[in-house]
mmCIF file of the N, C-alpha and C atoms, coordinates in Angstrom:
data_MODEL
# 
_entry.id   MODEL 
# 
loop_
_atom_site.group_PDB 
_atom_site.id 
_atom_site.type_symbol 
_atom_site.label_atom_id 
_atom_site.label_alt_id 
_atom_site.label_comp_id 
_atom_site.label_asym_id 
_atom_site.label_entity_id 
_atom_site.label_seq_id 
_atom_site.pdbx_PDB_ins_code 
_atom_site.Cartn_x 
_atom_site.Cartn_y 
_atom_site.Cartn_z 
_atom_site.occupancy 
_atom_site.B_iso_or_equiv 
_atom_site.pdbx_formal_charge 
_atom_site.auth_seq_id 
_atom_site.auth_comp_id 
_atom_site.auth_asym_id 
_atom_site.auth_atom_id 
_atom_site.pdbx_PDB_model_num 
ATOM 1   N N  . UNK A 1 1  ? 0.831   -1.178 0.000   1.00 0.00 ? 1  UNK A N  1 
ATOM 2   C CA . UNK A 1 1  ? 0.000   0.000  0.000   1.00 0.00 ? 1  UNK A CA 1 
ATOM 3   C C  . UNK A 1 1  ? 0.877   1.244  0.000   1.00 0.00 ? 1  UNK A C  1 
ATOM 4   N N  . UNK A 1 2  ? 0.334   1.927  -0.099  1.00 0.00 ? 2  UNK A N  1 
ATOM 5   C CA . UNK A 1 2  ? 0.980   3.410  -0.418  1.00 0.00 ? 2  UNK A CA 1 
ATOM 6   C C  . UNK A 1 2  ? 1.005   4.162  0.930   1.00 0.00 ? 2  UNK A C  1 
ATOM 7   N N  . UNK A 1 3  ? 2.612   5.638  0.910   1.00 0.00 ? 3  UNK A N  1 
ATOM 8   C CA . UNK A 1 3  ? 2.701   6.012  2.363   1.00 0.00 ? 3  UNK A CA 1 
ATOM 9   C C  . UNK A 1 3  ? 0.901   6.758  2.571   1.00 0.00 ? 3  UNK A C  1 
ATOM 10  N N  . UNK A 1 4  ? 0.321   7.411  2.058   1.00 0.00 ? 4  UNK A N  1 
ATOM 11  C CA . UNK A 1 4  ? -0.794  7.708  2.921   1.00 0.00 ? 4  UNK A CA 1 
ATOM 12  C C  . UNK A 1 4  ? -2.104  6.773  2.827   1.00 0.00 ? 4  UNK A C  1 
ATOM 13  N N  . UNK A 1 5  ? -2.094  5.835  2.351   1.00 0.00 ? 5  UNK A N  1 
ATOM 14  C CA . UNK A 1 5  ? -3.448  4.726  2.838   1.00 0.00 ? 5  UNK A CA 1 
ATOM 15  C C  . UNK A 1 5  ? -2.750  3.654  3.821   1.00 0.00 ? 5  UNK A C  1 
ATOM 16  N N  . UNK A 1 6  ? -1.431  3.443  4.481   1.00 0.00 ? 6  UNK A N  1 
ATOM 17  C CA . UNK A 1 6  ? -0.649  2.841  5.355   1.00 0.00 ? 6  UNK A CA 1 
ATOM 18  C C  . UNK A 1 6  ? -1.007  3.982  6.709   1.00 0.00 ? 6  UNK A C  1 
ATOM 19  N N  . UNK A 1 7  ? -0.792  5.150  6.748   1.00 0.00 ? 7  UNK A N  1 
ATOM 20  C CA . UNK A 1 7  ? -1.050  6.483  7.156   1.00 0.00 ? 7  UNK A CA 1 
ATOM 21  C C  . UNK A 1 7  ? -2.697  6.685  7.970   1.00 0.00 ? 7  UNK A C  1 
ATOM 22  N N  . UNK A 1 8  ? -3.395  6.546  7.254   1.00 0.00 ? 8  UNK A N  1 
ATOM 23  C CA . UNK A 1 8  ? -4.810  6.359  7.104   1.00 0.00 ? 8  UNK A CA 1 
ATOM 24  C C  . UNK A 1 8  ? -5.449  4.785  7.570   1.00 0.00 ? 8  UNK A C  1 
ATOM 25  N N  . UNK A 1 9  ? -4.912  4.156  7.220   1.00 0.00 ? 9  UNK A N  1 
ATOM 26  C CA . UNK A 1 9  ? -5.295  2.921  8.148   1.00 0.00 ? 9  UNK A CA 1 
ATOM 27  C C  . UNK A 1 9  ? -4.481  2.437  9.404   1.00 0.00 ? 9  UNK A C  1 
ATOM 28  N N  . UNK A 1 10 ? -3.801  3.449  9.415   1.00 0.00 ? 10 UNK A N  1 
ATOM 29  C CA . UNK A 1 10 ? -2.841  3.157  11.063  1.00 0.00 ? 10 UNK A CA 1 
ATOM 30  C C  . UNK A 1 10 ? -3.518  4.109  11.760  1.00 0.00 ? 10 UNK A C  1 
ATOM 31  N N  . UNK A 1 11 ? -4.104  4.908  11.485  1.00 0.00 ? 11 UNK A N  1 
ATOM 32  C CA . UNK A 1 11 ? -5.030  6.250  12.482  1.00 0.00 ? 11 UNK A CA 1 
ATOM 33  C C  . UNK A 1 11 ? -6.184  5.365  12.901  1.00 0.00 ? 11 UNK A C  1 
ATOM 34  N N  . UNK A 1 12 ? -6.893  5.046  11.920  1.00 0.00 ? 12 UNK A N  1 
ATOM 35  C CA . UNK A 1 12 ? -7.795  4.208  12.168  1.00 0.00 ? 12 UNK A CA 1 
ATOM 36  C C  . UNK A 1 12 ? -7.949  3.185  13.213  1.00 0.00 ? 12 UNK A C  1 
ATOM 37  N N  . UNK A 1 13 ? -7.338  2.154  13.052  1.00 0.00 ? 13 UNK A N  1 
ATOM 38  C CA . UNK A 1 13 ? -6.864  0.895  13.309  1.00 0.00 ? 13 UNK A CA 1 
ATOM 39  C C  . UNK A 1 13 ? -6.422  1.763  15.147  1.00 0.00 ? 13 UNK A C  1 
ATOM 40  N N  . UNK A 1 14 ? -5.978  2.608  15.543  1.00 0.00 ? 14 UNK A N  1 
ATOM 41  C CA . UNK A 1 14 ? -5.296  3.508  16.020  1.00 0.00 ? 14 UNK A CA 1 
ATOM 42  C C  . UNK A 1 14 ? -6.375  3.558  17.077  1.00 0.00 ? 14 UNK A C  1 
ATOM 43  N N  . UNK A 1 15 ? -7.415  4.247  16.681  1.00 0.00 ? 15 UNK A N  1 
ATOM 44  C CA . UNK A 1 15 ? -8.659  5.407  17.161  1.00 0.00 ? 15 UNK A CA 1 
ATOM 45  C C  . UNK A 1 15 ? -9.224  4.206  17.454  1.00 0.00 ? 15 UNK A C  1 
ATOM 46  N N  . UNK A 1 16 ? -9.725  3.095  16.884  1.00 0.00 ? 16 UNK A N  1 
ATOM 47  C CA . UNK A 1 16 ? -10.700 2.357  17.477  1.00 0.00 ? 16 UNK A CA 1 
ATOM 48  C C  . UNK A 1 16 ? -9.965  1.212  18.262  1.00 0.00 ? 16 UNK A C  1 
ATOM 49  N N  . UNK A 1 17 ? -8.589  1.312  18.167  1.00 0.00 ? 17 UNK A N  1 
ATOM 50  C CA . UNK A 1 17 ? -7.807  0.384  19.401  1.00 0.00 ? 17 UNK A CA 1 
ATOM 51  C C  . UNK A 1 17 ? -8.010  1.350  20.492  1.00 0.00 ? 17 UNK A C  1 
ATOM 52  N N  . UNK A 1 18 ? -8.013  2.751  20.411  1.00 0.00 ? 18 UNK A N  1 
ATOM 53  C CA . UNK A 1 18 ? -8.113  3.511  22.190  1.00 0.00 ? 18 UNK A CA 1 
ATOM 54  C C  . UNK A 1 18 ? -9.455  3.383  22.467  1.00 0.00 ? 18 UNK A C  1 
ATOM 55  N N  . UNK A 1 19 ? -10.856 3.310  21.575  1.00 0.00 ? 19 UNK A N  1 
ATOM 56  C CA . UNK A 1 19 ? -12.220 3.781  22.048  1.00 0.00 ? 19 UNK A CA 1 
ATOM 57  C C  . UNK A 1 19 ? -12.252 2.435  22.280  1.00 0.00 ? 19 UNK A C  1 
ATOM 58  N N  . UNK A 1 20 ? -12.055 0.919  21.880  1.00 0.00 ? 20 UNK A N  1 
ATOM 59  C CA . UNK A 1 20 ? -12.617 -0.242 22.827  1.00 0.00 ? 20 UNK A CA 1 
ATOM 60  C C  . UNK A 1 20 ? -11.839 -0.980 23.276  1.00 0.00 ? 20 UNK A C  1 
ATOM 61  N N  . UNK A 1 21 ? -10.328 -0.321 23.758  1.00 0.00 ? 21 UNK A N  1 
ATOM 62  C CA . UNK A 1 21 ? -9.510  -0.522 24.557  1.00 0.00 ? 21 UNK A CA 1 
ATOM 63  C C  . UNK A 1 21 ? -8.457  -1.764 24.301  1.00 0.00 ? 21 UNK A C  1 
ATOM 64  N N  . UNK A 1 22 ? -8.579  -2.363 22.366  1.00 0.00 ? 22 UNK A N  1 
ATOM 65  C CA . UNK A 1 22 ? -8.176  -3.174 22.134  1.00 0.00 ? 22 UNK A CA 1 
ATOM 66  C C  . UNK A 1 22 ? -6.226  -2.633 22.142  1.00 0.00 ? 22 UNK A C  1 
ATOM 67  N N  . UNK A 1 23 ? -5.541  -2.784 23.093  1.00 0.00 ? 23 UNK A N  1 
ATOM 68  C CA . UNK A 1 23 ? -3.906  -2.749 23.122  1.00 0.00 ? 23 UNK A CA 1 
ATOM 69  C C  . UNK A 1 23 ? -3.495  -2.459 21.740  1.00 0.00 ? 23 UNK A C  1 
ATOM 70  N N  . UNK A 1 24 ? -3.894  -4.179 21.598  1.00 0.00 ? 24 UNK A N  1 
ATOM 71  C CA . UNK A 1 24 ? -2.811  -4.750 20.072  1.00 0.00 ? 24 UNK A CA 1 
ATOM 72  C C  . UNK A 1 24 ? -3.612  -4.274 19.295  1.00 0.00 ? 24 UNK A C  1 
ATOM 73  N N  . UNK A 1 25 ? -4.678  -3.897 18.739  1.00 0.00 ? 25 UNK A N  1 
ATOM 74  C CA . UNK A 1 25 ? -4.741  -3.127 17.596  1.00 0.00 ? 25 UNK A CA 1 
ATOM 75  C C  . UNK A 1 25 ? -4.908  -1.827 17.645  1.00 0.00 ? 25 UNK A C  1 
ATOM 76  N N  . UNK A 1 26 ? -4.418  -0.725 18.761  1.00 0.00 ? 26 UNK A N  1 
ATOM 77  C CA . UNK A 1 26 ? -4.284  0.310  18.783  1.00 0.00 ? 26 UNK A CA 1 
ATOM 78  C C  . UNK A 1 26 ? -2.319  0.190  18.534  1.00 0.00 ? 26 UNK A C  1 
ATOM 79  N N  . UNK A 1 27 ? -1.776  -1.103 18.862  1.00 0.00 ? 27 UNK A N  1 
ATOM 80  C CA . UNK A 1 27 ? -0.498  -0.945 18.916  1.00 0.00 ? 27 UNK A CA 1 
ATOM 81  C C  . UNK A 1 27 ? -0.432  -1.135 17.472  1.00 0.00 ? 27 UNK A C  1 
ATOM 82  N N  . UNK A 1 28 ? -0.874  -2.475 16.658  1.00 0.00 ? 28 UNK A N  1 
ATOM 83  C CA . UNK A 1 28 ? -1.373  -2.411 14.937  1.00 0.00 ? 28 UNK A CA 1 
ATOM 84  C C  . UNK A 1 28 ? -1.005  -0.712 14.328  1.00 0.00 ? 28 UNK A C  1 
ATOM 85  N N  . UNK A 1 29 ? -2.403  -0.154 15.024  1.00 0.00 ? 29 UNK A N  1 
ATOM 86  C CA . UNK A 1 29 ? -2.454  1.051  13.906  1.00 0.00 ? 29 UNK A CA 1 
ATOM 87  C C  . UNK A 1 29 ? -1.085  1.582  13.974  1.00 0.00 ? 29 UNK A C  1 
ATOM 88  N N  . UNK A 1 30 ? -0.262  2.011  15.583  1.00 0.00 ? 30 UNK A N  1 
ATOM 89  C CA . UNK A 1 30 ? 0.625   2.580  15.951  1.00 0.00 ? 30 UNK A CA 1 
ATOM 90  C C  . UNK A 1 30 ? 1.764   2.019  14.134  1.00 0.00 ? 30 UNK A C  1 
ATOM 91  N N  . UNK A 1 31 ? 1.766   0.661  14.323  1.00 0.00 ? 31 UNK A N  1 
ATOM 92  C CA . UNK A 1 31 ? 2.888   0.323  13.353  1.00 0.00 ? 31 UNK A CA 1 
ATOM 93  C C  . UNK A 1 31 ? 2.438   0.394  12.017  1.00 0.00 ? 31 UNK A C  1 
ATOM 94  N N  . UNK A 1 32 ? 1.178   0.319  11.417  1.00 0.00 ? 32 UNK A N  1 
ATOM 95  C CA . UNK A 1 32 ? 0.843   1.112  10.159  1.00 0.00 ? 32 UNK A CA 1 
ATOM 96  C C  . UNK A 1 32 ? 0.933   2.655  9.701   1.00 0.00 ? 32 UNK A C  1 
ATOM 97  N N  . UNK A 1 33 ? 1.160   3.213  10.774  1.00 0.00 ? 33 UNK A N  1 
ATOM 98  C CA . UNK A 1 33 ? 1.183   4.636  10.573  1.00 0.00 ? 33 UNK A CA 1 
ATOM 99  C C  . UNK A 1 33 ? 2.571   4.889  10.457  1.00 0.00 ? 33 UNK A C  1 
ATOM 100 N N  . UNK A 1 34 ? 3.489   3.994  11.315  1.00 0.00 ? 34 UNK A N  1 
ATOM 101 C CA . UNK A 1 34 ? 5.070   3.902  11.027  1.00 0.00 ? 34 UNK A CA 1 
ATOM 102 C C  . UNK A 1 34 ? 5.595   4.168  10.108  1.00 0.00 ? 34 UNK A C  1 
ATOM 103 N N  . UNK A 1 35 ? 5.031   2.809  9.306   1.00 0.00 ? 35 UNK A N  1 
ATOM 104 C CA . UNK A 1 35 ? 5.283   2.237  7.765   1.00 0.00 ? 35 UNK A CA 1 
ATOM 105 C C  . UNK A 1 35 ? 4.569   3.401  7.292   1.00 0.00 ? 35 UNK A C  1 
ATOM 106 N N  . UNK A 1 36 ? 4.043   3.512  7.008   1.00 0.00 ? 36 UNK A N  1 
ATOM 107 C CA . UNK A 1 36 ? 3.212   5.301  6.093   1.00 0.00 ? 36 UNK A CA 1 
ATOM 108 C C  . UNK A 1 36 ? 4.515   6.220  5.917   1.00 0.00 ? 36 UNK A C  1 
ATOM 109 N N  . UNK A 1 37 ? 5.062   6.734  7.533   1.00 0.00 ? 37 UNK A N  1 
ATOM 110 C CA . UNK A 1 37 ? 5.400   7.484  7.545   1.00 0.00 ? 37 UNK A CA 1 
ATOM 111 C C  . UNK A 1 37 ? 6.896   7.090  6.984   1.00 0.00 ? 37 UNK A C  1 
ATOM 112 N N  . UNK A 1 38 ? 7.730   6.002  7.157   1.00 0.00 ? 38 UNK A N  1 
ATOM 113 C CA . UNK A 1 38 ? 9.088   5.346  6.946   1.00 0.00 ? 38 UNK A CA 1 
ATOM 114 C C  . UNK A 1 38 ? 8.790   5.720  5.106   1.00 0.00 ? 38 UNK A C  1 
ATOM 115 N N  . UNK A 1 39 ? 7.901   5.120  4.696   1.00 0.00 ? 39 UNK A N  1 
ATOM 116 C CA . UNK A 1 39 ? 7.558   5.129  2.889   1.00 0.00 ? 39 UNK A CA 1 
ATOM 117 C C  . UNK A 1 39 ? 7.832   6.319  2.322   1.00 0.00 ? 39 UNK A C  1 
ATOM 118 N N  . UNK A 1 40 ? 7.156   7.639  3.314   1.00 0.00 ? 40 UNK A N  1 
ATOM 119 C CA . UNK A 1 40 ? 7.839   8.475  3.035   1.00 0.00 ? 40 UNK A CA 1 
ATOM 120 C C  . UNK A 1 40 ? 8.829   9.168  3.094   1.00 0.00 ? 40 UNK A C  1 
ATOM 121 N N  . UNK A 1 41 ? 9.594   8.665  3.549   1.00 0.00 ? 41 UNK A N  1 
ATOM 122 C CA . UNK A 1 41 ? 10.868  9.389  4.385   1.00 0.00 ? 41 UNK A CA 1 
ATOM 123 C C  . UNK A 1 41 ? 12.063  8.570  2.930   1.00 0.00 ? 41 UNK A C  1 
ATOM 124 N N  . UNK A 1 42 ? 11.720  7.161  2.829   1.00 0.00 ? 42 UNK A N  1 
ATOM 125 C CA . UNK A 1 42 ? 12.237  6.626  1.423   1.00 0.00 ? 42 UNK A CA 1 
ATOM 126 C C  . UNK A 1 42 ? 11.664  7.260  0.304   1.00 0.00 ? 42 UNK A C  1 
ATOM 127 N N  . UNK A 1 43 ? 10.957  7.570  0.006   1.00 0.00 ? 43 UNK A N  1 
ATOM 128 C CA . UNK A 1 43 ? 10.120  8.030  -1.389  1.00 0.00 ? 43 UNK A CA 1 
ATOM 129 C C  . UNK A 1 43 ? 10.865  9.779  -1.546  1.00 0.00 ? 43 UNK A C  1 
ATOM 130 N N  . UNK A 1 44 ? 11.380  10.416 -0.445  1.00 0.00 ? 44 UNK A N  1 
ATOM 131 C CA . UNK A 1 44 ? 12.242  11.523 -0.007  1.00 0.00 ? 44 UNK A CA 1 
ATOM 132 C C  . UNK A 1 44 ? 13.553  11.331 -0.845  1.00 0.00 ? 44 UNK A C  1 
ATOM 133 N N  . UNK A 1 45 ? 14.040  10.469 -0.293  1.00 0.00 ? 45 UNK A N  1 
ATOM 134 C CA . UNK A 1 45 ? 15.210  10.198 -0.105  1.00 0.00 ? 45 UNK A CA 1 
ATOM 135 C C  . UNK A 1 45 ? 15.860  9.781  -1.839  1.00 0.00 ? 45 UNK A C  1 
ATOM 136 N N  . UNK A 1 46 ? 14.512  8.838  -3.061  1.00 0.00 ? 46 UNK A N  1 
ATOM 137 C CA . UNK A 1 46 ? 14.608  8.577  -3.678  1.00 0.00 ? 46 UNK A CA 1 
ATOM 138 C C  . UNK A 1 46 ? 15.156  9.860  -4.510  1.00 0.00 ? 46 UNK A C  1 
ATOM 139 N N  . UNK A 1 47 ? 14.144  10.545 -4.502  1.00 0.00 ? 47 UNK A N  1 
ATOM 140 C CA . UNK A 1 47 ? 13.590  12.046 -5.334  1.00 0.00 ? 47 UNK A CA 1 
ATOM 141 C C  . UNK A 1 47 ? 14.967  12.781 -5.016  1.00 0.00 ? 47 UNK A C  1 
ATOM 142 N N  . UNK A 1 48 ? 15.567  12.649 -3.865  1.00 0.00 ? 48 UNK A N  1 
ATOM 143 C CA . UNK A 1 48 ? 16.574  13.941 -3.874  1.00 0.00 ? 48 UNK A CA 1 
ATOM 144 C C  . UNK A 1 48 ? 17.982  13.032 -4.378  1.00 0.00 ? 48 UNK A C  1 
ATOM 145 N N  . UNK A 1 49 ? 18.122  11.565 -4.517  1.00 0.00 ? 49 UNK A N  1 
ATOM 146 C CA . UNK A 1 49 ? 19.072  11.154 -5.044  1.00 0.00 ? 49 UNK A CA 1 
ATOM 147 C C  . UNK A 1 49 ? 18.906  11.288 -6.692  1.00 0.00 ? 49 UNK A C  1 
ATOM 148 N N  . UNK A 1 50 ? 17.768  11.043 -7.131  1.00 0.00 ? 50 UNK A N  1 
ATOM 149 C CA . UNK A 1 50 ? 17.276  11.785 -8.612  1.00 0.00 ? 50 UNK A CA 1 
ATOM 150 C C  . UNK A 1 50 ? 18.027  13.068 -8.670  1.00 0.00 ? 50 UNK A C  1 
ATOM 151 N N  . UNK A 1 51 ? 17.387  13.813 -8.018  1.00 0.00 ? 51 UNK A N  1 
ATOM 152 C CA . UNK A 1 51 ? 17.866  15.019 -8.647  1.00 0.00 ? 51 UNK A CA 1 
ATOM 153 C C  . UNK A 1 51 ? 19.425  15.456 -8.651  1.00 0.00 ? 51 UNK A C  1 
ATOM 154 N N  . UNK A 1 52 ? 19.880  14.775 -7.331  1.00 0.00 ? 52 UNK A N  1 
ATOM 155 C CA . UNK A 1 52 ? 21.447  15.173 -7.586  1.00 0.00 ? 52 UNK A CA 1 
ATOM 156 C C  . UNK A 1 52 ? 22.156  14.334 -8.964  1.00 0.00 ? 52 UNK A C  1 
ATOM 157 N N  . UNK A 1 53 ? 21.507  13.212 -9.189  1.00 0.00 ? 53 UNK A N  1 
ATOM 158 C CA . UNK A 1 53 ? 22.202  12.569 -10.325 1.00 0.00 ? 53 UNK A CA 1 
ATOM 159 C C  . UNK A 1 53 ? 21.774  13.423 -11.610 1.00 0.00 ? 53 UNK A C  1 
ATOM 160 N N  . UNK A 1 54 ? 20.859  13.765 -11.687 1.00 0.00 ? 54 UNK A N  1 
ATOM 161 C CA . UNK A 1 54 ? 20.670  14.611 -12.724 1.00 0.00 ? 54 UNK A CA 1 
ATOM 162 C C  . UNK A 1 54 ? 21.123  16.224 -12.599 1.00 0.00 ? 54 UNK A C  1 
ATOM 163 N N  . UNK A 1 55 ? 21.424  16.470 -11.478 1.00 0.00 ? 55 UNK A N  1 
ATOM 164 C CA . UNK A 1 55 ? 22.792  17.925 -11.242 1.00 0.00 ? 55 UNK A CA 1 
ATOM 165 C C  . UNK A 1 55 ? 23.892  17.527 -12.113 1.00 0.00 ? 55 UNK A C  1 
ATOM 166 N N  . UNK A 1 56 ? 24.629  16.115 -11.499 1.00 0.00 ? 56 UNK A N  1 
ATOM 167 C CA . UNK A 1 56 ? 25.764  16.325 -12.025 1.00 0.00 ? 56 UNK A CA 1 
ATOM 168 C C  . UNK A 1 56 ? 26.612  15.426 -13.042 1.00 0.00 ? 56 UNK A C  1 
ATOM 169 N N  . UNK A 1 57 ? 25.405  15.423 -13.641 1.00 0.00 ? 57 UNK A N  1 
ATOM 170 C CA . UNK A 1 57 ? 25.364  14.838 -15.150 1.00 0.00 ? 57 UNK A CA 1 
ATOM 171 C C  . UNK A 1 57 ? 24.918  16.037 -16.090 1.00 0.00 ? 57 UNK A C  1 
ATOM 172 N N  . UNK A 1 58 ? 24.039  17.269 -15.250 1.00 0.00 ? 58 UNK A N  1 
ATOM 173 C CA . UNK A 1 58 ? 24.383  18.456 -16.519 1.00 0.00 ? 58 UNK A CA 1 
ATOM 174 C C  . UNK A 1 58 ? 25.715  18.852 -16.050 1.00 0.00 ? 58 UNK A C  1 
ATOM 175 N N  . UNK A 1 59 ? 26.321  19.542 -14.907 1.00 0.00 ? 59 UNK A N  1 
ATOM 176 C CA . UNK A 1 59 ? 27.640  19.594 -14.609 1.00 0.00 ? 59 UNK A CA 1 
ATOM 177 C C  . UNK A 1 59 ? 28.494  18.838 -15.662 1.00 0.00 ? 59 UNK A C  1 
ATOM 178 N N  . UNK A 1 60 ? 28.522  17.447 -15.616 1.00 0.00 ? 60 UNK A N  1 
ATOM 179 C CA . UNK A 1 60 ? 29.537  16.690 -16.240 1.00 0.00 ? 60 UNK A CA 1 
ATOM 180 C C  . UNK A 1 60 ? 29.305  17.231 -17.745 1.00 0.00 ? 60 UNK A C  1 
ATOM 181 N N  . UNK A 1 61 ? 28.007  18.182 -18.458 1.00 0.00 ? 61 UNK A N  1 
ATOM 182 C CA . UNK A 1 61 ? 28.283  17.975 -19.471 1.00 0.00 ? 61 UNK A CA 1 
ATOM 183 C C  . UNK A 1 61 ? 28.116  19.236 -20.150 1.00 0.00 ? 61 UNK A C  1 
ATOM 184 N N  . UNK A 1 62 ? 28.381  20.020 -18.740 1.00 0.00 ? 62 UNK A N  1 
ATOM 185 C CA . UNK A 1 62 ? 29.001  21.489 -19.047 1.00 0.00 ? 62 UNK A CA 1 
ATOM 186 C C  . UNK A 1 62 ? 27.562  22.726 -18.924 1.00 0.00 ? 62 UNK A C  1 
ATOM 187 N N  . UNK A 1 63 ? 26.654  22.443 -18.366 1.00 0.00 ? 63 UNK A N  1 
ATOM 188 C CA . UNK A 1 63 ? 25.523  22.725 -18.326 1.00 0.00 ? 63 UNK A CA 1 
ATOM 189 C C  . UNK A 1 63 ? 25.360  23.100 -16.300 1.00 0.00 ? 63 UNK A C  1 
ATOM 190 N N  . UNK A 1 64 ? 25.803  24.210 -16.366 1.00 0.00 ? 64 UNK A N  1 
ATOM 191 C CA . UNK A 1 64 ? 26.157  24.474 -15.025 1.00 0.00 ? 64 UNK A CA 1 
ATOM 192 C C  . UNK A 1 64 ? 24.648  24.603 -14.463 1.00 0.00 ? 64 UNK A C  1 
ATOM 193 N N  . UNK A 1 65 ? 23.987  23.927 -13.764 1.00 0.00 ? 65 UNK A N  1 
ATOM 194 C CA . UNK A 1 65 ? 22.745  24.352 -13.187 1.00 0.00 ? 65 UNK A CA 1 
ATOM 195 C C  . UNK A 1 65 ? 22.436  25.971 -12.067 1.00 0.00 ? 65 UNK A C  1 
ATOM 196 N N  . UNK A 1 66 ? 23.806  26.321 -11.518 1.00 0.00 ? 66 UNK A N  1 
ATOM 197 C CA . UNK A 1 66 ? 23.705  27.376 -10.738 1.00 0.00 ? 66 UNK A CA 1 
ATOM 198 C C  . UNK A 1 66 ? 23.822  28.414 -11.869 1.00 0.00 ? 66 UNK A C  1 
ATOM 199 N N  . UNK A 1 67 ? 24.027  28.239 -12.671 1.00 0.00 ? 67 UNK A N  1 
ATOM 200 C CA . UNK A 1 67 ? 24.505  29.440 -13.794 1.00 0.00 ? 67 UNK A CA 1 
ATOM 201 C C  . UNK A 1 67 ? 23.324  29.825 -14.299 1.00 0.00 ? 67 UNK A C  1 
ATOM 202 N N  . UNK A 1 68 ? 22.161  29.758 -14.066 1.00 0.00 ? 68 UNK A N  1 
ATOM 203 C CA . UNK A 1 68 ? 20.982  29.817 -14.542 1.00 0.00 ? 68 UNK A CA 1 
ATOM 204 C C  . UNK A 1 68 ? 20.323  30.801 -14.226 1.00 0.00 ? 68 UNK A C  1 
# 
């Protein structure tokens, strides 16, 4: 699943583990909302290694990006 329906079903899962006092599936949502949030923190991480490879491959090919 994707970071915000991981996000969205860990709130959930979350809210109705505190209103009928179920632990483990308030602890559940706790670790779906994790994963939501971890997905994005990778999906981050992807995007800014993109873009530096594509910095300095115009660099390498004389295409100064600050020169702009």
């Amino acid at each position: 699943m994707g970071e915000w329906t991981d996000k969205a079903k860990g709130k959930v899962k979350e809210t109705v583990g505190v209103a009928t006092g179920d632990r483990s599936l308030e602890a559940e949502g706790k670790a779906d909302t994790l994963k939501g949030k971890v997905k994005g923190v990778v999906e981050d991480v992807k995007h800014a290694i993109k873009d530096k490879k594509e910095e300095r491959e115009e660099v390498r090919r004389g295409d100064d990006p600050y020169q702009r």
